[in-house]
Biopython code that builds the backbone (N, CA, C, O; Angstrom):
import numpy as np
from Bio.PDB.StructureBuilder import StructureBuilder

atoms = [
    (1, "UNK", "N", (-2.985, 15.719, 17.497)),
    (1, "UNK", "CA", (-2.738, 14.320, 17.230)),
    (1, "UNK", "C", (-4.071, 13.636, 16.915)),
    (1, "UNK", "O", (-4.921, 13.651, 17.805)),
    (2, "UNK", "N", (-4.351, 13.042, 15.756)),
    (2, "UNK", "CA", (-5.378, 12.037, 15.498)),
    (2, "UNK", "C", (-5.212, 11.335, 16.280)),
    (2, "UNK", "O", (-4.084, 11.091, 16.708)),
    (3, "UNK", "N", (-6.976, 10.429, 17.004)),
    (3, "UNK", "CA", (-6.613, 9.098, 17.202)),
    (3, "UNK", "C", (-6.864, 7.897, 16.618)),
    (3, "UNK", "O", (-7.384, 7.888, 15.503)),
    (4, "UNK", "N", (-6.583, 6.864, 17.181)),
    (4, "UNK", "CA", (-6.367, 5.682, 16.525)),
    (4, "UNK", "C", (-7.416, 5.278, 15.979)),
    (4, "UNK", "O", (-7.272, 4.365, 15.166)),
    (5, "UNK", "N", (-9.341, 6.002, 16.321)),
    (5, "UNK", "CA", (-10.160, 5.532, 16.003)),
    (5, "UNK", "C", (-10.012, 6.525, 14.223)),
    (5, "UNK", "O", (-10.164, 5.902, 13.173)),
    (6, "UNK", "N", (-9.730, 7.952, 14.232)),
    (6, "UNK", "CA", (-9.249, 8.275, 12.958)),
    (6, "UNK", "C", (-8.307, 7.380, 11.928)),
    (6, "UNK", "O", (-8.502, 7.046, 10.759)),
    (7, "UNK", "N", (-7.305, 7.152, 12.753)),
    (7, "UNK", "CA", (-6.712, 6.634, 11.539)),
    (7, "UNK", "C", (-7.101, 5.604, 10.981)),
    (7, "UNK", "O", (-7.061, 5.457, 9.760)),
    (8, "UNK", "N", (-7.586, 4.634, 11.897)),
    (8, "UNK", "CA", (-8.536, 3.412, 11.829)),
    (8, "UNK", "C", (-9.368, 3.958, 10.422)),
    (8, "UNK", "O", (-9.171, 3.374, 9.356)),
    (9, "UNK", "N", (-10.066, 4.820, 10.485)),
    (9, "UNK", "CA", (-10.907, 4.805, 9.159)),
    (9, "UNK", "C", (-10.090, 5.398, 7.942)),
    (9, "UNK", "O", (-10.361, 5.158, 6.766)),
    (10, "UNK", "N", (-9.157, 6.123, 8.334)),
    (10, "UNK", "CA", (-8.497, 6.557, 7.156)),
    (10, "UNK", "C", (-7.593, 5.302, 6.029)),
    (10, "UNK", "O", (-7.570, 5.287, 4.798)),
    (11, "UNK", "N", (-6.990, 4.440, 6.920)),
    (11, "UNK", "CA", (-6.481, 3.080, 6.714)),
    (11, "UNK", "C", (-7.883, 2.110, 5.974)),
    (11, "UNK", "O", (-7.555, 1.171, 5.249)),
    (12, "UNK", "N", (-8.703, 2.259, 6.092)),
    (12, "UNK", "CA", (-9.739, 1.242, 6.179)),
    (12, "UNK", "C", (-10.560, 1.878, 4.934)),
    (12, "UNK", "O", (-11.629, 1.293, 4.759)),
    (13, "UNK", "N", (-10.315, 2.919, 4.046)),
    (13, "UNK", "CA", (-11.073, 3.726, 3.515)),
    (13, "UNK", "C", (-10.060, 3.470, 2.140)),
    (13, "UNK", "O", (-10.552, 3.373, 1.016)),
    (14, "UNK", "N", (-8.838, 3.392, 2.343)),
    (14, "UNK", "CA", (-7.583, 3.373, 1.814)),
    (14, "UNK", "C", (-7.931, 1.775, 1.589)),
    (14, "UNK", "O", (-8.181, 1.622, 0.393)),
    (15, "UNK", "N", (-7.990, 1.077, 1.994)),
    (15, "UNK", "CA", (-7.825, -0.482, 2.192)),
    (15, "UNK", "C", (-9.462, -0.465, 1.018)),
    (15, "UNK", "O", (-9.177, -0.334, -0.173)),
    (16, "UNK", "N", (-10.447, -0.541, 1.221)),
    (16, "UNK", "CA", (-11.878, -0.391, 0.297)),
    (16, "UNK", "C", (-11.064, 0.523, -1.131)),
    (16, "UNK", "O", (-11.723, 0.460, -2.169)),
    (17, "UNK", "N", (-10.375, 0.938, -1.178)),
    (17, "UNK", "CA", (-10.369, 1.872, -2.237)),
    (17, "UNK", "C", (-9.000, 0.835, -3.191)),
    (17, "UNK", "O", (-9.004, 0.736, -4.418)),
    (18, "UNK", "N", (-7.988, 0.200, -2.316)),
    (18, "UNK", "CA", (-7.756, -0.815, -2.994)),
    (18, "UNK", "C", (-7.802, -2.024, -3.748)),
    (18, "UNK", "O", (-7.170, -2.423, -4.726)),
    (19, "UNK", "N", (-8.765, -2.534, -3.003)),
    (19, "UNK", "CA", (-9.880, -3.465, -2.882)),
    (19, "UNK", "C", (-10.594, -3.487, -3.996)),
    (19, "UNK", "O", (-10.590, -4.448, -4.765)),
    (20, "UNK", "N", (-11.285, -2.390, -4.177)),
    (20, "UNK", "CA", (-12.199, -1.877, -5.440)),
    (20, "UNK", "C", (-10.634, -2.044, -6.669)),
    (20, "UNK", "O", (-10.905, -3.028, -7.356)),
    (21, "UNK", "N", (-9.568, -1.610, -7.020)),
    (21, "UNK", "CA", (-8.591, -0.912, -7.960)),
    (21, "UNK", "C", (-8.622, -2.599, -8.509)),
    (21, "UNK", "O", (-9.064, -2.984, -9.592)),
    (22, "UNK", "N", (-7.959, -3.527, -7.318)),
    (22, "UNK", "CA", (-7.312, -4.819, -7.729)),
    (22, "UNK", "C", (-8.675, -5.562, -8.656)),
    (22, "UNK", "O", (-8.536, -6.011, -9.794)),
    (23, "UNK", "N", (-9.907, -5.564, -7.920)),
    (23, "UNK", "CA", (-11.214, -5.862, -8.417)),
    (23, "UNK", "C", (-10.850, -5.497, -10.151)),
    (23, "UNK", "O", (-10.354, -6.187, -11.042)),
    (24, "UNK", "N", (-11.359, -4.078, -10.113)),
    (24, "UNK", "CA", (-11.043, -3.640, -11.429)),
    (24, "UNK", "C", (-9.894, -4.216, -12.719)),
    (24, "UNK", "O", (-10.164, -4.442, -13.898)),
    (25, "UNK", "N", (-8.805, -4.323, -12.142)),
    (25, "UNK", "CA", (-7.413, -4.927, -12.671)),
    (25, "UNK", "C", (-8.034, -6.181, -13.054)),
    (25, "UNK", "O", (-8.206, -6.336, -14.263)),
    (26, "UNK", "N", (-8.368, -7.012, -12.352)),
    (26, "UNK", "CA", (-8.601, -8.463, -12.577)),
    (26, "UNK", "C", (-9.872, -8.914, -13.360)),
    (26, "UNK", "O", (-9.921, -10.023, -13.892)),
    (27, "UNK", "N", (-11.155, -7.796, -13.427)),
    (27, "UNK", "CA", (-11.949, -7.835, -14.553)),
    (27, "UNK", "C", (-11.275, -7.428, -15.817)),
    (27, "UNK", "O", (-11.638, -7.883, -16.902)),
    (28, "UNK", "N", (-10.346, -6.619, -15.696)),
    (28, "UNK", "CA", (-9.856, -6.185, -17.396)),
    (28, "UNK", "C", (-8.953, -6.985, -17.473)),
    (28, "UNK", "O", (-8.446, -6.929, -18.593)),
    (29, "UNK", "N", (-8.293, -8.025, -16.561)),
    (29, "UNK", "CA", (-7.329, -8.820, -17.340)),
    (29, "UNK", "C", (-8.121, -10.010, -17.826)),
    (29, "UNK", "O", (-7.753, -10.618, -18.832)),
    (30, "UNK", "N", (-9.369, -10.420, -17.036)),
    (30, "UNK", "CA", (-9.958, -11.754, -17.510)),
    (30, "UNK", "C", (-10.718, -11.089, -19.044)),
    (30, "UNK", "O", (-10.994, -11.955, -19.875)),
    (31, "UNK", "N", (-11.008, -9.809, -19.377)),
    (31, "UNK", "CA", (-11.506, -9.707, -20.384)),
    (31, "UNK", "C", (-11.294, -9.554, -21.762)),
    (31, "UNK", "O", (-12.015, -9.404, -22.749)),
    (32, "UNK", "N", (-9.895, -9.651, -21.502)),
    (32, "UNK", "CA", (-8.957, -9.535, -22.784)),
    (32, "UNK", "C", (-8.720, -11.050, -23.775)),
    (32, "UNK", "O", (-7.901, -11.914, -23.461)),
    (33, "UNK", "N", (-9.462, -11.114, -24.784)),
    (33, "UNK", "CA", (-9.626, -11.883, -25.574)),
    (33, "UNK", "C", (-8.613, -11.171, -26.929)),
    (33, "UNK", "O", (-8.771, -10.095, -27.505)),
    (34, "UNK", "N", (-7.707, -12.087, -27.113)),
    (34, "UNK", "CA", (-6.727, -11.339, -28.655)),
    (34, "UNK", "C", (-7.551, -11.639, -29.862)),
    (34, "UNK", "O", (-8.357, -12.564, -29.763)),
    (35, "UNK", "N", (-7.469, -11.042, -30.893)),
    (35, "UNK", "CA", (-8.157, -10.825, -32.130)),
    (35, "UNK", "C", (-7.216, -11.923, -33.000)),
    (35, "UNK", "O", (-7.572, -13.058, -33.315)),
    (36, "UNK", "N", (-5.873, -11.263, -33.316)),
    (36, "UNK", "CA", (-4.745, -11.666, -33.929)),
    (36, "UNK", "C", (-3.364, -11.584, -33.240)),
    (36, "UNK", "O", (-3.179, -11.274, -32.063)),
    (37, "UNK", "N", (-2.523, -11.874, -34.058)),
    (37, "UNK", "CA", (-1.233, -11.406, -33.645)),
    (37, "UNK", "C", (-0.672, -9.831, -32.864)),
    (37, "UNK", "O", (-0.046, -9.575, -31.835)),
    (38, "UNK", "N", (-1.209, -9.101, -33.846)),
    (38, "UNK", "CA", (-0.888, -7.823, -33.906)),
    (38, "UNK", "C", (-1.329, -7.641, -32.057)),
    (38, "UNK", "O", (-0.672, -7.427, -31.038)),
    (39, "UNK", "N", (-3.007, -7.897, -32.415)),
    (39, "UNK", "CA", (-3.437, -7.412, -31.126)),
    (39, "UNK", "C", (-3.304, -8.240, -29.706)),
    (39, "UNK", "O", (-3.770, -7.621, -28.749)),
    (40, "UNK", "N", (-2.974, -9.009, -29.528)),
    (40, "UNK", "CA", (-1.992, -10.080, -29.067)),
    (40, "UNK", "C", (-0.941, -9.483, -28.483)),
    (40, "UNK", "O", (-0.984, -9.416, -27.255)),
    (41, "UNK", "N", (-0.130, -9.089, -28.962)),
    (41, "UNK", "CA", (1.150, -8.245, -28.565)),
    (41, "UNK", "C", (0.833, -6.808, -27.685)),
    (41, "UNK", "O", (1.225, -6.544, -26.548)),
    (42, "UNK", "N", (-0.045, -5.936, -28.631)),
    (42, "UNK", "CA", (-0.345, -4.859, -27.723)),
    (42, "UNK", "C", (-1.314, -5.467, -26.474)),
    (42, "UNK", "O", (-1.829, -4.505, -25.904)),
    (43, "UNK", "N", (-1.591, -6.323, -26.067)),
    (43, "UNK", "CA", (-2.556, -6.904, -24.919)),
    (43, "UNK", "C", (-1.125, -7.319, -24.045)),
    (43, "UNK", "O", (-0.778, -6.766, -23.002)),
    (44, "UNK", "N", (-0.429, -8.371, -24.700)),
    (44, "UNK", "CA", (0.616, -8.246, -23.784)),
    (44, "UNK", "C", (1.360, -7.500, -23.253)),
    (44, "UNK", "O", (1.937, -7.701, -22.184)),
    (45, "UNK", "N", (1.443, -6.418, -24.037)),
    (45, "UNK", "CA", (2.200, -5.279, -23.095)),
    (45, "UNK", "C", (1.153, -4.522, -21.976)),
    (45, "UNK", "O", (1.504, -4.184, -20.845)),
    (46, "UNK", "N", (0.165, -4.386, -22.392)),
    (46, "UNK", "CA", (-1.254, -4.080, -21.771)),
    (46, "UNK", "C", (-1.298, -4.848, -20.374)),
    (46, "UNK", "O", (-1.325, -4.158, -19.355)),
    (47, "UNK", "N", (-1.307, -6.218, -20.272)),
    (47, "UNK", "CA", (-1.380, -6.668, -19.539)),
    (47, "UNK", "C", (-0.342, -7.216, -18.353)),
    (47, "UNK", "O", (-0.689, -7.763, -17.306)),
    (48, "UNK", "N", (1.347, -6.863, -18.889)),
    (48, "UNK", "CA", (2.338, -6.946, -18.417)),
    (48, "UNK", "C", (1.740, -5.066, -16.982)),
    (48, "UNK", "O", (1.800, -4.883, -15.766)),
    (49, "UNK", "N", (1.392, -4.442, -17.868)),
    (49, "UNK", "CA", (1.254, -3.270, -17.099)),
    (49, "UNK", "C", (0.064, -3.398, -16.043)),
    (49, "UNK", "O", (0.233, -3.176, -14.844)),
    (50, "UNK", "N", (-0.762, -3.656, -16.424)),
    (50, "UNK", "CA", (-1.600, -4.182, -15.721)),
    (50, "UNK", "C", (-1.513, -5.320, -14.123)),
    (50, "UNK", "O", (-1.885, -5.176, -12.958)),
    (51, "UNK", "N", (-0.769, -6.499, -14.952)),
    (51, "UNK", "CA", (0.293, -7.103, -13.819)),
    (51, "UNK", "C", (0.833, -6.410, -12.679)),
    (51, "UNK", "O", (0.770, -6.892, -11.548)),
    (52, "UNK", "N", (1.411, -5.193, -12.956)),
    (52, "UNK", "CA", (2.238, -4.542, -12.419)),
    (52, "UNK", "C", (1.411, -3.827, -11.176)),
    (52, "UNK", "O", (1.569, -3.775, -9.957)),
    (53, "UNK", "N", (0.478, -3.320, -12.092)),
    (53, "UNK", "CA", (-0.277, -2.367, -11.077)),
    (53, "UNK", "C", (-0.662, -3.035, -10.059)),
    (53, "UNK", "O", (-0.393, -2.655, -8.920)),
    (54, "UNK", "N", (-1.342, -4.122, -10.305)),
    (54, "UNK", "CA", (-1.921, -5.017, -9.651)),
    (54, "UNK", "C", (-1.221, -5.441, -8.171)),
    (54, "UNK", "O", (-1.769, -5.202, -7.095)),
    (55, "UNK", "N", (-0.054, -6.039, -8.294)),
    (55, "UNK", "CA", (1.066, -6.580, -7.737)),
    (55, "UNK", "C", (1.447, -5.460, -6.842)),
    (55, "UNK", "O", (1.800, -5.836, -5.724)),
    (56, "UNK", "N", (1.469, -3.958, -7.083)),
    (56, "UNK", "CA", (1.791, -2.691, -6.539)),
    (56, "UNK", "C", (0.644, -2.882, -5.345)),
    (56, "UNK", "O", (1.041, -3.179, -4.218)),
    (57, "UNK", "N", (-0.842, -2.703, -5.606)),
    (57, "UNK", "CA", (-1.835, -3.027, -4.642)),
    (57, "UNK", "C", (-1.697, -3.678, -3.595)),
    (57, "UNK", "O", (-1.761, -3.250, -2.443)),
    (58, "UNK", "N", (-1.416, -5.206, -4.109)),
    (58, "UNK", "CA", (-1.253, -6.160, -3.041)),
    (58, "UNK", "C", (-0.063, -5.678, -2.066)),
    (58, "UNK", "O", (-0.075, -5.607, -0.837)),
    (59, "UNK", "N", (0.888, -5.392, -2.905)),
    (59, "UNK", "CA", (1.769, -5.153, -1.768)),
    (59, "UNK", "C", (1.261, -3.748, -0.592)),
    (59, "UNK", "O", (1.715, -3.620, 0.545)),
    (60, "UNK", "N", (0.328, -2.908, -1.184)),
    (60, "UNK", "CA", (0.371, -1.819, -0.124)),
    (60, "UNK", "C", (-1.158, -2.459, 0.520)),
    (60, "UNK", "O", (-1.478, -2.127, 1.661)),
    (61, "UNK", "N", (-1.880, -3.201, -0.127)),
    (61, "UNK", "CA", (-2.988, -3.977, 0.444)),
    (61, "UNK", "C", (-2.155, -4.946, 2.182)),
    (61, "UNK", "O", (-2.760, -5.127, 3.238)),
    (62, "UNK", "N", (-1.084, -5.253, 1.953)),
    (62, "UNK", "CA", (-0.482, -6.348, 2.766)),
    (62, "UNK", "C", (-0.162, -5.041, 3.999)),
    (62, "UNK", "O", (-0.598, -5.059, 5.150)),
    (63, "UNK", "N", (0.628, -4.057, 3.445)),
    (63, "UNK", "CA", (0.982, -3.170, 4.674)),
    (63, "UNK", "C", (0.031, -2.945, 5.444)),
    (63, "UNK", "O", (0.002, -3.138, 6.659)),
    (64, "UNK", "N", (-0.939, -2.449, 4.639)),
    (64, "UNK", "CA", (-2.642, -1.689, 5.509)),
    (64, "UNK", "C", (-2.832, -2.930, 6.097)),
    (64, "UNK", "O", (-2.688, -2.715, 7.300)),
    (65, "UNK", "N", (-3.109, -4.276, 5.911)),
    (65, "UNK", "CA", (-3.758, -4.928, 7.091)),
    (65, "UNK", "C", (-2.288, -5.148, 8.183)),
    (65, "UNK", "O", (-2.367, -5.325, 9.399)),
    (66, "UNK", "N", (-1.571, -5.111, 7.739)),
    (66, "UNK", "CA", (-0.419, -5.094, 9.058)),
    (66, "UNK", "C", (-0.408, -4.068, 9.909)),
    (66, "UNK", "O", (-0.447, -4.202, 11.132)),
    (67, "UNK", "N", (-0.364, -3.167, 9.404)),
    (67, "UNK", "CA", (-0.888, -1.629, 9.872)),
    (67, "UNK", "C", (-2.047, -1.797, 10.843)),
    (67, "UNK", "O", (-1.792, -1.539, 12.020)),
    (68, "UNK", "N", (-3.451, -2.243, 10.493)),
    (68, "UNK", "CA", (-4.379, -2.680, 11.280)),
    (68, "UNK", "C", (-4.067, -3.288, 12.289)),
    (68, "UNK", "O", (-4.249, -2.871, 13.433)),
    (69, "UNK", "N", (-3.507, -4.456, 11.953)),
    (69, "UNK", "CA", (-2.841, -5.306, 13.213)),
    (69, "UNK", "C", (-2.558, -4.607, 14.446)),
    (69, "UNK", "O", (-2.942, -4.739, 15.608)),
    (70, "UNK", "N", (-1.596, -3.653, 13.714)),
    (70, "UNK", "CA", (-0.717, -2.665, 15.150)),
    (70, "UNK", "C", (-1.066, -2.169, 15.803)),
    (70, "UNK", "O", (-0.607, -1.786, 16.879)),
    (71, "UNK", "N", (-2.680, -1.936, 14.970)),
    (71, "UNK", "CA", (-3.924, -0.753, 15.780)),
    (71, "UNK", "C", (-4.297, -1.652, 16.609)),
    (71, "UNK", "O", (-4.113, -1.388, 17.797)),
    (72, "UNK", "N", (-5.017, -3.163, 16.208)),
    (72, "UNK", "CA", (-5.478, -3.643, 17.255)),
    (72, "UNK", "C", (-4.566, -4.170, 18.610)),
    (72, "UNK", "O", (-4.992, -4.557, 19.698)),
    (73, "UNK", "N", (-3.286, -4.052, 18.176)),
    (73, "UNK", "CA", (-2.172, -4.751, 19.419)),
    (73, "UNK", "C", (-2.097, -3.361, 20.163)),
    (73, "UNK", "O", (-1.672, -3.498, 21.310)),
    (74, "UNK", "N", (-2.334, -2.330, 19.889)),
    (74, "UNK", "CA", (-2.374, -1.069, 20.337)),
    (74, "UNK", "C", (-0.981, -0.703, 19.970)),
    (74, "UNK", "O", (-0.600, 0.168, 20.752)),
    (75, "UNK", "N", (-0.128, -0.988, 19.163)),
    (75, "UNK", "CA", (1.041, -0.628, 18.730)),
    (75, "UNK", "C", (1.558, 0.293, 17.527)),
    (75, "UNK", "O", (2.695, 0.636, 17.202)),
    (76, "UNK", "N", (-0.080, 0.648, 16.827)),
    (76, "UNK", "CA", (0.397, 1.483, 15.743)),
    (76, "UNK", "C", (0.929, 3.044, 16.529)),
    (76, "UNK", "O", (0.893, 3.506, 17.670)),
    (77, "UNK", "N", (1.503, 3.573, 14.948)),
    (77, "UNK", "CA", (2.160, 5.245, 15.716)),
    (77, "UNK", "C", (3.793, 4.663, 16.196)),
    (77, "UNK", "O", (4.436, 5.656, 16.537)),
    (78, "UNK", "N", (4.334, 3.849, 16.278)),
    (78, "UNK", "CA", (5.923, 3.751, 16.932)),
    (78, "UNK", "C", (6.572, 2.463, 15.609)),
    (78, "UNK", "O", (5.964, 1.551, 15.050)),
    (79, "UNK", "N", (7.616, 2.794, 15.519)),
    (79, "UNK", "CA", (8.272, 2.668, 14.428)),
    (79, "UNK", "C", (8.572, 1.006, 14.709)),
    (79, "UNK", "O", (9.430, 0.732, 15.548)),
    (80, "UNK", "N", (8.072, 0.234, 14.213)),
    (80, "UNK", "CA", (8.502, -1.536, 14.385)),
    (80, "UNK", "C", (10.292, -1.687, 14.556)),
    (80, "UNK", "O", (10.697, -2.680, 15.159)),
    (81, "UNK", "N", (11.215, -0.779, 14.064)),
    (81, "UNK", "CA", (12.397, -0.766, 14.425)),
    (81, "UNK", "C", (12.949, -0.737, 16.138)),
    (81, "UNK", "O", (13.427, -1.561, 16.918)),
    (82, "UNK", "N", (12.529, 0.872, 16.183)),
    (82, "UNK", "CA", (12.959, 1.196, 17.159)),
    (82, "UNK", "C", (12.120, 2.106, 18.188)),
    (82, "UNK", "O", (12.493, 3.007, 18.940)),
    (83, "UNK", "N", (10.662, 1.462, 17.913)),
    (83, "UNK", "CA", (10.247, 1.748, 19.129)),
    (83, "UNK", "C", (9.159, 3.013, 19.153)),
    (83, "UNK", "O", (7.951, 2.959, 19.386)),
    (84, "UNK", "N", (10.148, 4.391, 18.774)),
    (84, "UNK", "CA", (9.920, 4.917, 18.558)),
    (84, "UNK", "C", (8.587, 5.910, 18.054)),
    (84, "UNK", "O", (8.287, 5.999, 16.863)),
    (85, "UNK", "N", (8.119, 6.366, 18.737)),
    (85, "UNK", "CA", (6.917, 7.485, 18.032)),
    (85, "UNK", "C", (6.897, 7.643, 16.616)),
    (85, "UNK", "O", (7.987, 8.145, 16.339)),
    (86, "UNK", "N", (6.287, 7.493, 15.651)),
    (86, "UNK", "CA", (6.525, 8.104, 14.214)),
    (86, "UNK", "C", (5.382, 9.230, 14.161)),
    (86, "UNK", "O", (4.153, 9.195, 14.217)),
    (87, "UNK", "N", (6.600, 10.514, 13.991)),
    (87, "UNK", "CA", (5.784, 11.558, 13.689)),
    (87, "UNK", "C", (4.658, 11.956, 12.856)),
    (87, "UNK", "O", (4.655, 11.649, 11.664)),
    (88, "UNK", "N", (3.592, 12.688, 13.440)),
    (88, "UNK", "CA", (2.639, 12.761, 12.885)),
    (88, "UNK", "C", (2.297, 13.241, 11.751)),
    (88, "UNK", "O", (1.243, 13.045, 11.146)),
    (89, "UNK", "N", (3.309, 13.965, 11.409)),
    (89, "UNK", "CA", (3.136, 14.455, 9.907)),
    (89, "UNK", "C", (3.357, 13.433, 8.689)),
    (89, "UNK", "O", (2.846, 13.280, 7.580)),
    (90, "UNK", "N", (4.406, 12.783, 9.465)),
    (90, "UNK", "CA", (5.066, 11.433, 8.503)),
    (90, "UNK", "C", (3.546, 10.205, 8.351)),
    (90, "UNK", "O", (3.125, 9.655, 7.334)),
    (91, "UNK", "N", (2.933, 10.092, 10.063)),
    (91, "UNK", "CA", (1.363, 9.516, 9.813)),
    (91, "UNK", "C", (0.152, 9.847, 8.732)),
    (91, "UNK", "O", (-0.695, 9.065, 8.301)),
    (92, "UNK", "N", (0.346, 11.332, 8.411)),
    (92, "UNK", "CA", (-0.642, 12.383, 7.965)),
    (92, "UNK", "C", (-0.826, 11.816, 6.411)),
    (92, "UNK", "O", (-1.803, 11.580, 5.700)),
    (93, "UNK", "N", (0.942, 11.698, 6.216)),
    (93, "UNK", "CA", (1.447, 11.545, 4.613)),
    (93, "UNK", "C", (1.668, 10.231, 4.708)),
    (93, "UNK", "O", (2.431, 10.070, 3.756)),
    (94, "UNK", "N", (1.518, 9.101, 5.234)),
    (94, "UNK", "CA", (1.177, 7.553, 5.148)),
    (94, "UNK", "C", (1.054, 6.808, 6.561)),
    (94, "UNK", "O", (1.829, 6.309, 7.376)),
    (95, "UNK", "N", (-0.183, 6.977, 6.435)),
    (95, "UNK", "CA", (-1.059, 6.299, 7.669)),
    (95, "UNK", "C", (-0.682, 4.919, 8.101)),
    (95, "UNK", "O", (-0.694, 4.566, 9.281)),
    (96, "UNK", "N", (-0.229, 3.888, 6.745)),
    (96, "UNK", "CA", (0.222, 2.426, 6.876)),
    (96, "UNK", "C", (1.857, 2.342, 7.790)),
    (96, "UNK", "O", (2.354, 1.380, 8.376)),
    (97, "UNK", "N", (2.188, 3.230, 7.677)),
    (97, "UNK", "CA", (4.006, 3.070, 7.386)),
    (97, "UNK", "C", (4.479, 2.242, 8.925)),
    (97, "UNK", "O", (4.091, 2.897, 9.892)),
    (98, "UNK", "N", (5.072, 1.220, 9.232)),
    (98, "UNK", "CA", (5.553, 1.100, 9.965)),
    (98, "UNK", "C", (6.754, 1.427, 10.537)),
    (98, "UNK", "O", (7.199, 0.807, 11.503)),
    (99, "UNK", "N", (7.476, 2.617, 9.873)),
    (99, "UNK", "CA", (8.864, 3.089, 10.277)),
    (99, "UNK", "C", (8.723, 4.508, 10.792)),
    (99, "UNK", "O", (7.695, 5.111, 10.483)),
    (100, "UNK", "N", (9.745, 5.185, 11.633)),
    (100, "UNK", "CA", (10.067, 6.340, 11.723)),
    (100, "UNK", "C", (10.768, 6.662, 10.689)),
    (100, "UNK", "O", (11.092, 5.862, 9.812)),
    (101, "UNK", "N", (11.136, 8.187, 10.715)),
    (101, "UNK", "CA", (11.979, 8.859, 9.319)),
    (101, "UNK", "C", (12.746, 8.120, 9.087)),
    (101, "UNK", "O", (12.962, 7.660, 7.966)),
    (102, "UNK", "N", (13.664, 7.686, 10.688)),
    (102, "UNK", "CA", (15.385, 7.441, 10.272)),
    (102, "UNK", "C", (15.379, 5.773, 9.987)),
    (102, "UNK", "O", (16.423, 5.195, 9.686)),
    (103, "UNK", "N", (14.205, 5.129, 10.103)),
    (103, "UNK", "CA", (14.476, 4.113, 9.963)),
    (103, "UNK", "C", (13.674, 3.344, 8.580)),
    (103, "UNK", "O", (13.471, 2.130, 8.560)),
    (104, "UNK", "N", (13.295, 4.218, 7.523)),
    (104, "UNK", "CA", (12.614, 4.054, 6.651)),
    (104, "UNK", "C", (13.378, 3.231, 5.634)),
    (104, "UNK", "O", (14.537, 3.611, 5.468)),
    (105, "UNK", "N", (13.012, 2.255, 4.961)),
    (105, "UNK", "CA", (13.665, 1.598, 3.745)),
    (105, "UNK", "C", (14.155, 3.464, 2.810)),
    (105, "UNK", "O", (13.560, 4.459, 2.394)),
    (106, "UNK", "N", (15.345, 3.027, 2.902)),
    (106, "UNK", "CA", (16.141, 3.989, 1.533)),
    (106, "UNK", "C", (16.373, 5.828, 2.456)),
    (106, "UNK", "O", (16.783, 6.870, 1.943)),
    (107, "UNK", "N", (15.936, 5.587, 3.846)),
    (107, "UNK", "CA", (16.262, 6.589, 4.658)),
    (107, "UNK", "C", (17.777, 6.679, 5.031)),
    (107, "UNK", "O", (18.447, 5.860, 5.660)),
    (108, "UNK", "N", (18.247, 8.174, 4.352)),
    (108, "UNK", "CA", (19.482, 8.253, 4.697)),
    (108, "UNK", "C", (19.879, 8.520, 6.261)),
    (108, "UNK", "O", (19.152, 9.128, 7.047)),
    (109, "UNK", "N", (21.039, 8.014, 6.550)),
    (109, "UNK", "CA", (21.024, 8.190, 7.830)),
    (109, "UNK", "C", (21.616, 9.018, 8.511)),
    (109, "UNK", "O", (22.678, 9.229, 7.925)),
    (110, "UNK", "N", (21.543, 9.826, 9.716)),
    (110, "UNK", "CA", (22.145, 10.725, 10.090)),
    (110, "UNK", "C", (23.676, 10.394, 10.090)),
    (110, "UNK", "O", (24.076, 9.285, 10.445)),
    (111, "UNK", "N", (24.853, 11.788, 9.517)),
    (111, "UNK", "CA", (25.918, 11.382, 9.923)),
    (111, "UNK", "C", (26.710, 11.511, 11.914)),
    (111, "UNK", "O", (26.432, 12.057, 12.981)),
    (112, "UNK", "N", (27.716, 10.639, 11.350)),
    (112, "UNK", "CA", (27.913, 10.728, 13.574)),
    (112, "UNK", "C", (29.026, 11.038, 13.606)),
    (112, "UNK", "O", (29.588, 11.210, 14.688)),
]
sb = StructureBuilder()
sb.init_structure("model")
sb.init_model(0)
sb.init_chain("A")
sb.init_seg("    ")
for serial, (resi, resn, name, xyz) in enumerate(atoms, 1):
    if name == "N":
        sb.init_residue(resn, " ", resi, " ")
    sb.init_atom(name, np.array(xyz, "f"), 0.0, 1.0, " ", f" {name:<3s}", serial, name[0])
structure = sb.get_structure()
């Protein structure tokens, strides 16, 4: 089992590495000056994608500091549902996650 001072940097390494991406995104969107029409259009689609990515960040930017949070309440590792331990392998493969398996957005659920 990692501890919390590991994951702490693994989260926090993850969090700098976002940090840097959105940075990036937001220099190439302020730098886009259109020529004409033509190029105008391919910028907008350019930058619709760009948008996107961006928006993707923030949202996993928002988990990681919630994630942090849990570390400092001493609550990360147990599933904000139910309590629960979230297994470490499931930690290994996303350090942020606040759910266990069964209680994951789009987790099918056991039948009863």
């Amino acid at each position: 089992m990692k501890s919390d001072k590991l994951r702490r940097a693994e989260i926090e390494e993850r969090k700098m590495h976002l940090l840097e991406r959105i940075e990036e995104i937001d220099a190439e969107l302020d730098s886009h000056v259109e020529q004409d029409w033509e190029d105008a259009a391919s910028k907008q689609e350019d930058d619709e994608v760009l948008d996107e990515l961006d928006m993707a960040a923030r949202q996993e930017l928002r988990v990681i500091e919630a994630a942090l949070n849990r570390l400092d309440a001493g609550e990360y590792g147990f599933c904000v549902t139910c309590g629960e331990r979230i297994d470490e392998a499931r930690l290994d493969l996303l350090p942020a996650t606040p759910f266990c398996r069964l209680h994951a957005p789009g987790a099918r659920k056991p039948a009863q």
